[in-house]
Biopython code that builds the backbone (N, CA, C, O; Angstrom):
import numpy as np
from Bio.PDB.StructureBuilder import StructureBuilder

atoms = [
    (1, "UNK", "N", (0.851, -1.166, 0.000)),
    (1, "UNK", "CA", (0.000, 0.000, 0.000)),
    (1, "UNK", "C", (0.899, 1.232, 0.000)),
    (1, "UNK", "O", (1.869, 1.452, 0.726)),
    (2, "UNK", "N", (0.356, 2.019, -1.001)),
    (2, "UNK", "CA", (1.327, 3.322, -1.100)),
    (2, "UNK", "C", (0.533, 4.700, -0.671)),
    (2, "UNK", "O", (-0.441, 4.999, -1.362)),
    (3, "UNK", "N", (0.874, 5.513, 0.371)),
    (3, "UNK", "CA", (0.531, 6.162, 1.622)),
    (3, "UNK", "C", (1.096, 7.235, 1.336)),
    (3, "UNK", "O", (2.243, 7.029, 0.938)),
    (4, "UNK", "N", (0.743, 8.552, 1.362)),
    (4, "UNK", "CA", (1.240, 10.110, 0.991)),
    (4, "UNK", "C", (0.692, 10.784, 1.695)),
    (4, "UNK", "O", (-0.525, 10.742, 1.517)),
    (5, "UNK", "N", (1.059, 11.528, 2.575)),
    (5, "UNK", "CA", (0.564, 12.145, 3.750)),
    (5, "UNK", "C", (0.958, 13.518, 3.637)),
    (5, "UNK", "O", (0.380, 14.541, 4.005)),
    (6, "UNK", "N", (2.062, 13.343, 3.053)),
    (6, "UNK", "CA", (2.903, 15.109, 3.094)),
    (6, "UNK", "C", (1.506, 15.595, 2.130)),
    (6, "UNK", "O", (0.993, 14.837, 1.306)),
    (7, "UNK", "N", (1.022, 16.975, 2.404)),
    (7, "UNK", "CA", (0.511, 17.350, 1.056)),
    (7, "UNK", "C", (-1.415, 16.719, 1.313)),
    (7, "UNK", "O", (-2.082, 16.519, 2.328)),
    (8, "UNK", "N", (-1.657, 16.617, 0.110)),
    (8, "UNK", "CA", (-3.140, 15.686, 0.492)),
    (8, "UNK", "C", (-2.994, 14.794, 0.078)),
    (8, "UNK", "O", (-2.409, 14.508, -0.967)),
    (9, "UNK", "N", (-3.700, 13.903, 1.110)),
    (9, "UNK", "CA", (-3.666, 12.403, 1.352)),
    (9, "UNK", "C", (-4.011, 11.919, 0.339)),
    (9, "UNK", "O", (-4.955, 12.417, -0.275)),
    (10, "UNK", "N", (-3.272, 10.684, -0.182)),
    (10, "UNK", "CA", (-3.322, 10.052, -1.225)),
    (10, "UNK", "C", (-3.088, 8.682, -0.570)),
    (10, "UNK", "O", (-2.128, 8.564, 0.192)),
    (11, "UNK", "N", (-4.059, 7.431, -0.859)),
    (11, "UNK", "CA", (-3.573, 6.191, -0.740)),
    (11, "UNK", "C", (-3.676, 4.897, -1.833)),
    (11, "UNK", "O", (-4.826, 4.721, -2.233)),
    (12, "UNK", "N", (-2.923, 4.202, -2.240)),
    (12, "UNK", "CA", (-2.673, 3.509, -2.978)),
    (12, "UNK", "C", (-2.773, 2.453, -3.085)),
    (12, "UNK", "O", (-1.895, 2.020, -2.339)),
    (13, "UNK", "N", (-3.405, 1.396, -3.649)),
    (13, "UNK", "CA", (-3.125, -0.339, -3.121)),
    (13, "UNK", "C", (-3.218, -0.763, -4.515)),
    (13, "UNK", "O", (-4.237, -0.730, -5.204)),
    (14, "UNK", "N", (-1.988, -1.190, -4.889)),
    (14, "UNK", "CA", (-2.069, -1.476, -6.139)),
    (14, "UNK", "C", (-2.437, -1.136, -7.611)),
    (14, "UNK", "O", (-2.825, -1.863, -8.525)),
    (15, "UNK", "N", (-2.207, 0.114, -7.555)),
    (15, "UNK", "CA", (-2.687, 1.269, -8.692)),
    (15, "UNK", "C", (-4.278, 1.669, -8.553)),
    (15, "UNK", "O", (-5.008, 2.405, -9.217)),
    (16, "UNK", "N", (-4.460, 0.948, -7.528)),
    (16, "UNK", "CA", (-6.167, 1.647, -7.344)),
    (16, "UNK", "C", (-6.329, 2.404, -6.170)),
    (16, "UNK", "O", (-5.952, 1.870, -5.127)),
    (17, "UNK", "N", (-6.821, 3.557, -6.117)),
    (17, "UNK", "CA", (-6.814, 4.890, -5.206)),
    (17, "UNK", "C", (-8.200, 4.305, -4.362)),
    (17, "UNK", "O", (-9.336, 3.993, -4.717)),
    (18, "UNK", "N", (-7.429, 4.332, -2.973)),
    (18, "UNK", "CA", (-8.703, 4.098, -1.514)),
    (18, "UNK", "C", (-9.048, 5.349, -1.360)),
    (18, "UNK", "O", (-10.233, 5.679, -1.313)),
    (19, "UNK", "N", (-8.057, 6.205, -1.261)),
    (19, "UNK", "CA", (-8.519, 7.496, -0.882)),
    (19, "UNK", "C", (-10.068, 8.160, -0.334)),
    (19, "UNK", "O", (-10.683, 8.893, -1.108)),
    (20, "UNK", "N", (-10.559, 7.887, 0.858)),
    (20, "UNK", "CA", (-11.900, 8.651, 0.335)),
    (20, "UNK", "C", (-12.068, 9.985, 0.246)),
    (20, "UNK", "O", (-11.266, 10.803, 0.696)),
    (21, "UNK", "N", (-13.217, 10.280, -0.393)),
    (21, "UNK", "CA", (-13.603, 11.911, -0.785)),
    (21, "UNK", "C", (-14.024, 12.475, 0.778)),
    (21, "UNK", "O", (-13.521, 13.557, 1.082)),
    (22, "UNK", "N", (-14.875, 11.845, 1.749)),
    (22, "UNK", "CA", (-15.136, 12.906, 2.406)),
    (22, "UNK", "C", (-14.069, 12.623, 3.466)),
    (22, "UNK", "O", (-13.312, 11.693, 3.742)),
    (23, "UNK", "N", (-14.421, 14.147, 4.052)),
    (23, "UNK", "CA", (-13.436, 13.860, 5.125)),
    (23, "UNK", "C", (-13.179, 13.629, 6.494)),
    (23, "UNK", "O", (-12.025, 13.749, 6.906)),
    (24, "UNK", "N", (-13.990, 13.352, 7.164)),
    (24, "UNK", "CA", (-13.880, 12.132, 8.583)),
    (24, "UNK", "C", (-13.595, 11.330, 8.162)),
    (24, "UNK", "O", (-12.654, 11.059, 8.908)),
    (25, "UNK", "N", (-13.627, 10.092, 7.019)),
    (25, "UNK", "CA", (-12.573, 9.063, 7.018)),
    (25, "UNK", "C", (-11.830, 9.377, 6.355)),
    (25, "UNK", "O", (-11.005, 8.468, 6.264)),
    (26, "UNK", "N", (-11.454, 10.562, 5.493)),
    (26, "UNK", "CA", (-10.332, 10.649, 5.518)),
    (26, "UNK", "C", (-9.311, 10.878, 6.426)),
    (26, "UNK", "O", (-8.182, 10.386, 6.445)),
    (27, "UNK", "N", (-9.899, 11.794, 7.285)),
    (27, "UNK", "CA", (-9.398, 12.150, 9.076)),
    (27, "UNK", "C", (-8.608, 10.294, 9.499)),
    (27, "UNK", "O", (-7.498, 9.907, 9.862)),
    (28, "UNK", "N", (-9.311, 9.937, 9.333)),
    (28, "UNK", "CA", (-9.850, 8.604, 10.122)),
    (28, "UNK", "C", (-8.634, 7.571, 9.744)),
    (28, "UNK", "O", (-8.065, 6.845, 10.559)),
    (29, "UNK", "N", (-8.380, 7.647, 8.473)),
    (29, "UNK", "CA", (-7.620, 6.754, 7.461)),
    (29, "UNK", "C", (-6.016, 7.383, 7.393)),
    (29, "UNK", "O", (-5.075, 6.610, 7.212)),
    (30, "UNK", "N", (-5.774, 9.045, 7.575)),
    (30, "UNK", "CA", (-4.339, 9.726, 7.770)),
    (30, "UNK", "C", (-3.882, 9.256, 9.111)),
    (30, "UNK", "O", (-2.864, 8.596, 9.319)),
    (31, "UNK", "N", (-4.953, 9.767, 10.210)),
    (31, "UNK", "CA", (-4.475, 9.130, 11.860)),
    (31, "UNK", "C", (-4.383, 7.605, 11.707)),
    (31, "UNK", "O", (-3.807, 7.090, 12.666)),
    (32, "UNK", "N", (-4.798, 6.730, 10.751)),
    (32, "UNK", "CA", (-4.418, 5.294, 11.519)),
    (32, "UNK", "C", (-2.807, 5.495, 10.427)),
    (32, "UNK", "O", (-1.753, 5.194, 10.986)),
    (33, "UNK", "N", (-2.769, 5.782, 9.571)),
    (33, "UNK", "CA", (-1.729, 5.982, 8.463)),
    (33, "UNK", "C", (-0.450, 6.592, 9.119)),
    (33, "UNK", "O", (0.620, 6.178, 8.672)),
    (34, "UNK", "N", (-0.412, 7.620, 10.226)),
    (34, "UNK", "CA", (0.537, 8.106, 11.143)),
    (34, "UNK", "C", (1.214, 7.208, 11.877)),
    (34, "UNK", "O", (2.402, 7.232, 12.201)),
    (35, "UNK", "N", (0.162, 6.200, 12.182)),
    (35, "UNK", "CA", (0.283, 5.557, 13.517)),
    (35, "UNK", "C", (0.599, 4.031, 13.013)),
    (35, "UNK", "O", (0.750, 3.095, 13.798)),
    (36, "UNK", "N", (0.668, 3.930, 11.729)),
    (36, "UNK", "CA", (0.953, 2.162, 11.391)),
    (36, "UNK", "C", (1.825, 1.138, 12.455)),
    (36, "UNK", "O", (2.810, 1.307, 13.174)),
    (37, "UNK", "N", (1.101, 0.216, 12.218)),
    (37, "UNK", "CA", (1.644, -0.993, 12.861)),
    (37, "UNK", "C", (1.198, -0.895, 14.317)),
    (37, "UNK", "O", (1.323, -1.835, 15.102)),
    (38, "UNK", "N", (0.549, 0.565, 14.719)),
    (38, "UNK", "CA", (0.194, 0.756, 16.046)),
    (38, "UNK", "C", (-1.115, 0.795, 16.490)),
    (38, "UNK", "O", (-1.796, 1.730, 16.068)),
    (39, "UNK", "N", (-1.637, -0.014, 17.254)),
    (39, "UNK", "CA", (-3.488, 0.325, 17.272)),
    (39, "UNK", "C", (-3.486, 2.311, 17.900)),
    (39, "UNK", "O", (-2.638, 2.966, 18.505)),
    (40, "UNK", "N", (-4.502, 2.567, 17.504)),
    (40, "UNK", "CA", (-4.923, 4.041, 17.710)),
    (40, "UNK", "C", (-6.664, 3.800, 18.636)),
    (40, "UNK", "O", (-7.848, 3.596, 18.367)),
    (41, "UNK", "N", (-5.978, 3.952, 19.530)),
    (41, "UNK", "CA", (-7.080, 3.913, 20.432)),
    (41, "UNK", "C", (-8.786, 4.829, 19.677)),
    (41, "UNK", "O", (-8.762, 5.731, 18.840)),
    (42, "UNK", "N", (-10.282, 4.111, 20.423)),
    (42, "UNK", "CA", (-10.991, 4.579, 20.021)),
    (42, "UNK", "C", (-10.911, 5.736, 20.248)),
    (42, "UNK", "O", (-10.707, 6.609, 19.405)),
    (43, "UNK", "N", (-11.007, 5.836, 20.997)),
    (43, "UNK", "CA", (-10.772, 7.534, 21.783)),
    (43, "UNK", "C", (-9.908, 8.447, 21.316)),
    (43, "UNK", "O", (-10.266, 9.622, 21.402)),
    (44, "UNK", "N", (-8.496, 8.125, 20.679)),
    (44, "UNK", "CA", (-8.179, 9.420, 19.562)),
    (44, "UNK", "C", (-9.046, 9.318, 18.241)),
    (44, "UNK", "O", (-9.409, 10.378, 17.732)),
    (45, "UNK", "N", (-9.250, 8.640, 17.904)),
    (45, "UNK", "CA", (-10.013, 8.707, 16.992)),
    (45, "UNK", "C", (-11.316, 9.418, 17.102)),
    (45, "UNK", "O", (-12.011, 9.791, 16.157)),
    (46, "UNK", "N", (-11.530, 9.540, 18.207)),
    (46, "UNK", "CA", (-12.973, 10.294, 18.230)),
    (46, "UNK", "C", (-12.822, 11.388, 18.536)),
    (46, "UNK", "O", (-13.749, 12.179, 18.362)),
    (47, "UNK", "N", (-11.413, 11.881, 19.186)),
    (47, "UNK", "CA", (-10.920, 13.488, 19.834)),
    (47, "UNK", "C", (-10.550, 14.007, 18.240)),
    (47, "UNK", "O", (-10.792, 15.114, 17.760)),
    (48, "UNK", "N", (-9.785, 12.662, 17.484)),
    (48, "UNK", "CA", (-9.671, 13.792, 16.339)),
    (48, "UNK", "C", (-10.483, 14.156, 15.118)),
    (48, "UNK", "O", (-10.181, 14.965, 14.240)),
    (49, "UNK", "N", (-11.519, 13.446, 15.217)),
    (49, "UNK", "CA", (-12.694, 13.699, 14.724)),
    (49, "UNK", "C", (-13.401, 14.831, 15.483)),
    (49, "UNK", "O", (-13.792, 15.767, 14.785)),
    (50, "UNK", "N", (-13.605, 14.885, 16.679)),
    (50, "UNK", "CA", (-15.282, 15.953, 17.250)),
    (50, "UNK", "C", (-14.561, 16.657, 17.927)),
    (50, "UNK", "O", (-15.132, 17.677, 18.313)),
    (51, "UNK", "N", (-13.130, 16.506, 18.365)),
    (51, "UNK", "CA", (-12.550, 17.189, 19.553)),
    (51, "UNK", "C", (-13.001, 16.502, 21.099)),
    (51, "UNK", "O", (-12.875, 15.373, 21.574)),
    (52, "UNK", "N", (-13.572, 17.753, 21.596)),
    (52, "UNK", "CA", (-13.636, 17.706, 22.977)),
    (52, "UNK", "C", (-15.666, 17.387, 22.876)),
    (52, "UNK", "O", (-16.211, 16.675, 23.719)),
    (53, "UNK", "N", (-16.155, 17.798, 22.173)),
    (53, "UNK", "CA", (-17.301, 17.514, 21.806)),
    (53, "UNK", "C", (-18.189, 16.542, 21.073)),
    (53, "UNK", "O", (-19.120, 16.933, 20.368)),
    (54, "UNK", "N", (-17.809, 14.920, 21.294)),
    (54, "UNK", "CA", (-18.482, 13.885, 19.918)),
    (54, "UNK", "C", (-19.314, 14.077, 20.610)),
    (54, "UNK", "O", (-19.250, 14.466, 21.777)),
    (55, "UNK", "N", (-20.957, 13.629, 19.471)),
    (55, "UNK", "CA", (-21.809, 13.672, 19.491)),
    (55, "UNK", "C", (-21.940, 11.915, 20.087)),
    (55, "UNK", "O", (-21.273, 10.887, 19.964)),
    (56, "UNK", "N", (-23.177, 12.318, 20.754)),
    (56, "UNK", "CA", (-23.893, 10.371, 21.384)),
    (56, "UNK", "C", (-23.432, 9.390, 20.324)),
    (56, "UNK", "O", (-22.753, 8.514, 20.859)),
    (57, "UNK", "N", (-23.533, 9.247, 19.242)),
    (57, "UNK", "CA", (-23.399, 8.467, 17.952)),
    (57, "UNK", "C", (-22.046, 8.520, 17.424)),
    (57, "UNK", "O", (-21.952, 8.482, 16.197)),
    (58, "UNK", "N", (-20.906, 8.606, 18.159)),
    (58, "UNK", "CA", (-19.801, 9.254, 17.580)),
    (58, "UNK", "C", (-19.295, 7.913, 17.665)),
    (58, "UNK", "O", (-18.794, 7.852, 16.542)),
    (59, "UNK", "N", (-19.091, 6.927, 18.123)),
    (59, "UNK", "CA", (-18.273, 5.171, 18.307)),
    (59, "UNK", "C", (-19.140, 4.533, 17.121)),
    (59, "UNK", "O", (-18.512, 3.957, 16.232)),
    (60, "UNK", "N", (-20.649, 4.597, 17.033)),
    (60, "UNK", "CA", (-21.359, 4.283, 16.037)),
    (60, "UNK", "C", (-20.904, 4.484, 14.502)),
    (60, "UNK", "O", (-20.768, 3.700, 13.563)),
    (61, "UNK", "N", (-20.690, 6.160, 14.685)),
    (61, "UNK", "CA", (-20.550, 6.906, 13.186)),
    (61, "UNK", "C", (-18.926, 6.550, 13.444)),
    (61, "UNK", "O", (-18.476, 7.146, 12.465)),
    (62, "UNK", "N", (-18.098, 6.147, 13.910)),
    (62, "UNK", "CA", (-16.802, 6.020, 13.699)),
    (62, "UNK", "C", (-16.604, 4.597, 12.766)),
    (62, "UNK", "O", (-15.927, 4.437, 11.750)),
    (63, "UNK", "N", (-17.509, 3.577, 13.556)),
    (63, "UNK", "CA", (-17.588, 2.259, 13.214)),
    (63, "UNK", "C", (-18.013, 2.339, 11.535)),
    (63, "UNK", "O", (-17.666, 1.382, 10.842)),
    (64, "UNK", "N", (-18.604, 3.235, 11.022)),
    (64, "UNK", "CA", (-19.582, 3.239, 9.719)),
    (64, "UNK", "C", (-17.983, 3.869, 8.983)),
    (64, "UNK", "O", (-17.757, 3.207, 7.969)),
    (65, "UNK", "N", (-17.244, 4.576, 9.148)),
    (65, "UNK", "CA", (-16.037, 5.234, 8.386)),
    (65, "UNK", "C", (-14.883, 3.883, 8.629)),
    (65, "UNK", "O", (-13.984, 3.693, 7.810)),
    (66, "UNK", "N", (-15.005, 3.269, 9.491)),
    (66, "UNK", "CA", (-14.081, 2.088, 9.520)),
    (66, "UNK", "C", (-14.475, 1.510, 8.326)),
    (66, "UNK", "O", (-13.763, 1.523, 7.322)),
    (67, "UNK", "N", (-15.924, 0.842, 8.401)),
    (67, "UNK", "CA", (-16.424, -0.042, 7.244)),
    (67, "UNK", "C", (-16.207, 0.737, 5.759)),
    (67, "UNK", "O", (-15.640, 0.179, 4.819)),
    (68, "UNK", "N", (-16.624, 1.801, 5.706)),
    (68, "UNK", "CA", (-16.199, 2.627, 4.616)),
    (68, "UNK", "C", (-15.137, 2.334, 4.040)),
    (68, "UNK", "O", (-15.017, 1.972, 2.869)),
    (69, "UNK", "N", (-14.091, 2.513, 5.044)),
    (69, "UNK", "CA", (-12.213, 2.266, 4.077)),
    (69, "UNK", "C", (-12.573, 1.105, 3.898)),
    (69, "UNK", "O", (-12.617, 0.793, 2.708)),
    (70, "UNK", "N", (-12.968, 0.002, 4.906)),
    (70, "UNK", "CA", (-12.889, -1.280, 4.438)),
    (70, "UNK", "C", (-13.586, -1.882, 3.358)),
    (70, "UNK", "O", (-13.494, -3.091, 3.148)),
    (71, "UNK", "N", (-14.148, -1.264, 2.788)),
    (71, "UNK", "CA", (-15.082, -1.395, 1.376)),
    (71, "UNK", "C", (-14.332, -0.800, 0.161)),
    (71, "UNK", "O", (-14.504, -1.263, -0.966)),
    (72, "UNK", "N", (-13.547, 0.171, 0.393)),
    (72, "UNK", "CA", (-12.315, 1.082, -0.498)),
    (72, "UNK", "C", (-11.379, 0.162, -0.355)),
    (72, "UNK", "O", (-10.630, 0.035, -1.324)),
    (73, "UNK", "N", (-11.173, -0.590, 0.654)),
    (73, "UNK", "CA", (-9.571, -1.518, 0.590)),
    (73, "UNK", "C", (-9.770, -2.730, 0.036)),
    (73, "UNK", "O", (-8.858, -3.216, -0.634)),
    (74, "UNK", "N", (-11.428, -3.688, 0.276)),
    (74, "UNK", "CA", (-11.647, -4.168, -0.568)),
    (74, "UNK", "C", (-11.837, -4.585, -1.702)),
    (74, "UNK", "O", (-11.822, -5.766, -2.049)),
    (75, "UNK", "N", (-12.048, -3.568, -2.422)),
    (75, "UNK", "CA", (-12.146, -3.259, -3.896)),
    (75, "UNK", "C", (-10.821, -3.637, -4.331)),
    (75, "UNK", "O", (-10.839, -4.516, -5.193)),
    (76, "UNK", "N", (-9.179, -3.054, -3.836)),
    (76, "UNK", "CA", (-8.011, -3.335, -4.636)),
    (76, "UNK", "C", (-7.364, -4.651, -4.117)),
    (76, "UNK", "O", (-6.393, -5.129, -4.705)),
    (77, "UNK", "N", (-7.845, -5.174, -3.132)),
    (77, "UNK", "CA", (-7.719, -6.745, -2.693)),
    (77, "UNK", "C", (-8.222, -7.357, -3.467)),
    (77, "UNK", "O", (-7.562, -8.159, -4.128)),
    (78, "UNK", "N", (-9.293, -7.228, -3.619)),
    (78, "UNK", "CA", (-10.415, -7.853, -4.727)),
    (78, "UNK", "C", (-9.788, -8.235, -6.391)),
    (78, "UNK", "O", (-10.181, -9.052, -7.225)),
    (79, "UNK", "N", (-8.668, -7.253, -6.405)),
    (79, "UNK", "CA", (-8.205, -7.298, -7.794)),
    (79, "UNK", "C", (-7.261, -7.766, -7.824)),
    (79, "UNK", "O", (-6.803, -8.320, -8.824)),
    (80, "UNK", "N", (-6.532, -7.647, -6.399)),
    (80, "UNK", "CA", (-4.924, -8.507, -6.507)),
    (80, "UNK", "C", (-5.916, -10.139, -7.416)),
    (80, "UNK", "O", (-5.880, -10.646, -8.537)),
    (81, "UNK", "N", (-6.616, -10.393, -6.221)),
    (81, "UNK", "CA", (-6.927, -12.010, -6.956)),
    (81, "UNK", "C", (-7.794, -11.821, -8.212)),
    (81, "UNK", "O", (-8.236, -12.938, -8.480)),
    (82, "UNK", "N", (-8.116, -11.171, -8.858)),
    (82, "UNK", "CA", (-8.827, -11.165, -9.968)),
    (82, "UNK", "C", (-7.487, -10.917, -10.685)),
    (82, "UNK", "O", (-7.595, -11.725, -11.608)),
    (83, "UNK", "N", (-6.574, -10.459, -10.813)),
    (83, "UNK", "CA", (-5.360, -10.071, -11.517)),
    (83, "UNK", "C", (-4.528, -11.031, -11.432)),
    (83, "UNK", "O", (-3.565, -11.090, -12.196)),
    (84, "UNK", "N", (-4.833, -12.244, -10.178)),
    (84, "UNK", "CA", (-3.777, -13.474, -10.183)),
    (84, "UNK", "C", (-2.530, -12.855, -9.524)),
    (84, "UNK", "O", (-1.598, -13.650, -9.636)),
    (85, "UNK", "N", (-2.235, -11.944, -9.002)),
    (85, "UNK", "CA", (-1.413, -12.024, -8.196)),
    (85, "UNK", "C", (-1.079, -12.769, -6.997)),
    (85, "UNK", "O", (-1.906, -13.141, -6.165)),
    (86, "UNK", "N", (0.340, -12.994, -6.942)),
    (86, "UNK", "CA", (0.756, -14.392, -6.007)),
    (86, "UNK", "C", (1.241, -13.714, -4.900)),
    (86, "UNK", "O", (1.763, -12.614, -4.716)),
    (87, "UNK", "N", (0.885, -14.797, -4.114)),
    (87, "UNK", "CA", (2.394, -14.252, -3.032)),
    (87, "UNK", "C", (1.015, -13.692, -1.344)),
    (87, "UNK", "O", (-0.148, -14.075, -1.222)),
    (88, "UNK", "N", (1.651, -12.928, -0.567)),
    (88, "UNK", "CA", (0.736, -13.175, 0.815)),
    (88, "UNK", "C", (-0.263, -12.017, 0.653)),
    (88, "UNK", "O", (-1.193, -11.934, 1.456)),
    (89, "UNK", "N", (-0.082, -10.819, -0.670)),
    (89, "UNK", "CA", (-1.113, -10.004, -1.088)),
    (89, "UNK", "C", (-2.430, -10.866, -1.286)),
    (89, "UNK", "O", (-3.517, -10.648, -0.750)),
    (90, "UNK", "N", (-2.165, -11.715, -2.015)),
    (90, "UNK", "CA", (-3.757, -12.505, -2.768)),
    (90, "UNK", "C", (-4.425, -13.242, -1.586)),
    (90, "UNK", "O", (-5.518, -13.778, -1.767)),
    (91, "UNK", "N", (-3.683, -13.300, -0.132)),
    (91, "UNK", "CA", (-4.486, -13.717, 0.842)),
    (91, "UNK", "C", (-5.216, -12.755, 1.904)),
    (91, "UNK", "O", (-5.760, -13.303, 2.863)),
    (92, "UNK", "N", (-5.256, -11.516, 1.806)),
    (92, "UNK", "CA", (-5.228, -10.661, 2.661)),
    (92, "UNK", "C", (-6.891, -10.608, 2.094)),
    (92, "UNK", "O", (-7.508, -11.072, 1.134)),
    (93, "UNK", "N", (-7.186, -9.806, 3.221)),
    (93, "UNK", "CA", (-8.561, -9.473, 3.325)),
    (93, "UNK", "C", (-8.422, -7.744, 3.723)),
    (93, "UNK", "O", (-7.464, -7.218, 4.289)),
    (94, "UNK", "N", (-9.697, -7.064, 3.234)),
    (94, "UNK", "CA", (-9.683, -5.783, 4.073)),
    (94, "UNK", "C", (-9.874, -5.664, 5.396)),
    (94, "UNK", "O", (-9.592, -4.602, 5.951)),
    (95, "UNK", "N", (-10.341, -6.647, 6.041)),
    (95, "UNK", "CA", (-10.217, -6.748, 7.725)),
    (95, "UNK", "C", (-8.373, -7.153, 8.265)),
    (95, "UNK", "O", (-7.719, -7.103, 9.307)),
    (96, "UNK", "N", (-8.147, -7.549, 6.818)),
    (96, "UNK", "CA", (-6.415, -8.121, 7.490)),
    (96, "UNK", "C", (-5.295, -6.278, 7.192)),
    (96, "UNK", "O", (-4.299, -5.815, 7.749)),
    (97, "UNK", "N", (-6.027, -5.881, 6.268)),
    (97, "UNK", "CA", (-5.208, -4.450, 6.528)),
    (97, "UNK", "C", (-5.550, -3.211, 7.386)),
    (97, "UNK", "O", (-4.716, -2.417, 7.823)),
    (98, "UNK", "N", (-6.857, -3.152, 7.563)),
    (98, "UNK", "CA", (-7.465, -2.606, 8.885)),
    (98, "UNK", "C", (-8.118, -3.278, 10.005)),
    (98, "UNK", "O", (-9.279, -3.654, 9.844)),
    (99, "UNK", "N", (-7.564, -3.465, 11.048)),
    (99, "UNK", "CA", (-7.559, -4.312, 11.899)),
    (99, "UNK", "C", (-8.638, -3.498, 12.920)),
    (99, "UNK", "O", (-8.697, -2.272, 13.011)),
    (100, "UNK", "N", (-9.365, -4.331, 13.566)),
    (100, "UNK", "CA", (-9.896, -4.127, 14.677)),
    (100, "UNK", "C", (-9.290, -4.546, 15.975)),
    (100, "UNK", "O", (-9.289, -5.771, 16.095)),
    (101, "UNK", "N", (-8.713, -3.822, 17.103)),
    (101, "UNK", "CA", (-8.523, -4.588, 17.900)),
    (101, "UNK", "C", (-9.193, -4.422, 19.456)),
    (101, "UNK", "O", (-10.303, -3.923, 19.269)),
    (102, "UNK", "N", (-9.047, -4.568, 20.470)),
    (102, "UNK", "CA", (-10.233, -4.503, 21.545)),
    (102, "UNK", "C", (-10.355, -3.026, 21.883)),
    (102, "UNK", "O", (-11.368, -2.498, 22.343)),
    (103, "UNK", "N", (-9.115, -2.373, 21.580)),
    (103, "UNK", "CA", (-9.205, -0.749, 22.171)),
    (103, "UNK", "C", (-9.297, 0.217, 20.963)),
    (103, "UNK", "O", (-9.315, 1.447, 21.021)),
    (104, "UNK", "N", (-9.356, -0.633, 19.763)),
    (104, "UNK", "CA", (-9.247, 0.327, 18.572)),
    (104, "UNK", "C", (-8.477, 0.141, 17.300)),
    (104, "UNK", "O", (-7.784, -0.876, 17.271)),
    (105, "UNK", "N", (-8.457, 0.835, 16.350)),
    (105, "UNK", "CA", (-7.639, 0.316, 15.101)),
    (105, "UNK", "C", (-6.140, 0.329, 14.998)),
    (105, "UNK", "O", (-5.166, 0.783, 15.599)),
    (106, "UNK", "N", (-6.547, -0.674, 13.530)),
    (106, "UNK", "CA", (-4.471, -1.041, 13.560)),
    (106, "UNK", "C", (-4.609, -0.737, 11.838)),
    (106, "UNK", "O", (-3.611, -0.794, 11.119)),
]
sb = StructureBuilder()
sb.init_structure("model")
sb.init_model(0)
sb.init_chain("A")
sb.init_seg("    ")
for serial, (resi, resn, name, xyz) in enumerate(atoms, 1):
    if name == "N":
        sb.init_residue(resn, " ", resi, " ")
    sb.init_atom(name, np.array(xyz, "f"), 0.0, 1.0, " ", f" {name:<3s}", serial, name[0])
structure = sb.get_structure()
């Protein structure tokens, strides 16, 4: 996955752009992108989304921008194996590049 942060966010998986247009997951998708290999607790994720103010629905509406990328990351997974690519890419899933873990994303 090819990741550009300097500048506006650009992300890459195999010549197909995840990138999303709006921007809470894009918010959403730069902070886990900072933080690779590291879970990012729910809770920054929601300070850097609403601040000091999320709304009641804010773990809810966070969960819906998770699924979001994961539907954008799906799509160029989807093509490694439609393209026959070999190797530990063609086994991955979009849950295997955005991870859930008990306190938050990876």
């Amino acid at each position: 996955m090819d990741i550009e942060v300097l500048g506006a966010l650009a992300v890459q998986e195999n010549g197909i752009s995840i990138t999303p247009t709006a921007p809470k997951p894009r918010q959403v998708l730069a902070l886990l992108a900072l933080h690779a290999d590291r879970v990012v607790p729910v809770s920054a994720l929601i300070e850097e989304l609403w601040g000091t103010t999320p709304p009641r629905s804010a773990r809810t509406t966070l969960q819906t921008y998770v699924l979001q990328l994961r539907e954008l990351i799906a799509v160029a997974v989807e093509k490694d194996e439609q393209d026959g690519i070999e190797g530990e890419s063609r086994r991955r899933t979009a849950k295997d590049v955005l991870v859930t873990m008990p306190s938050g994303y990876m």
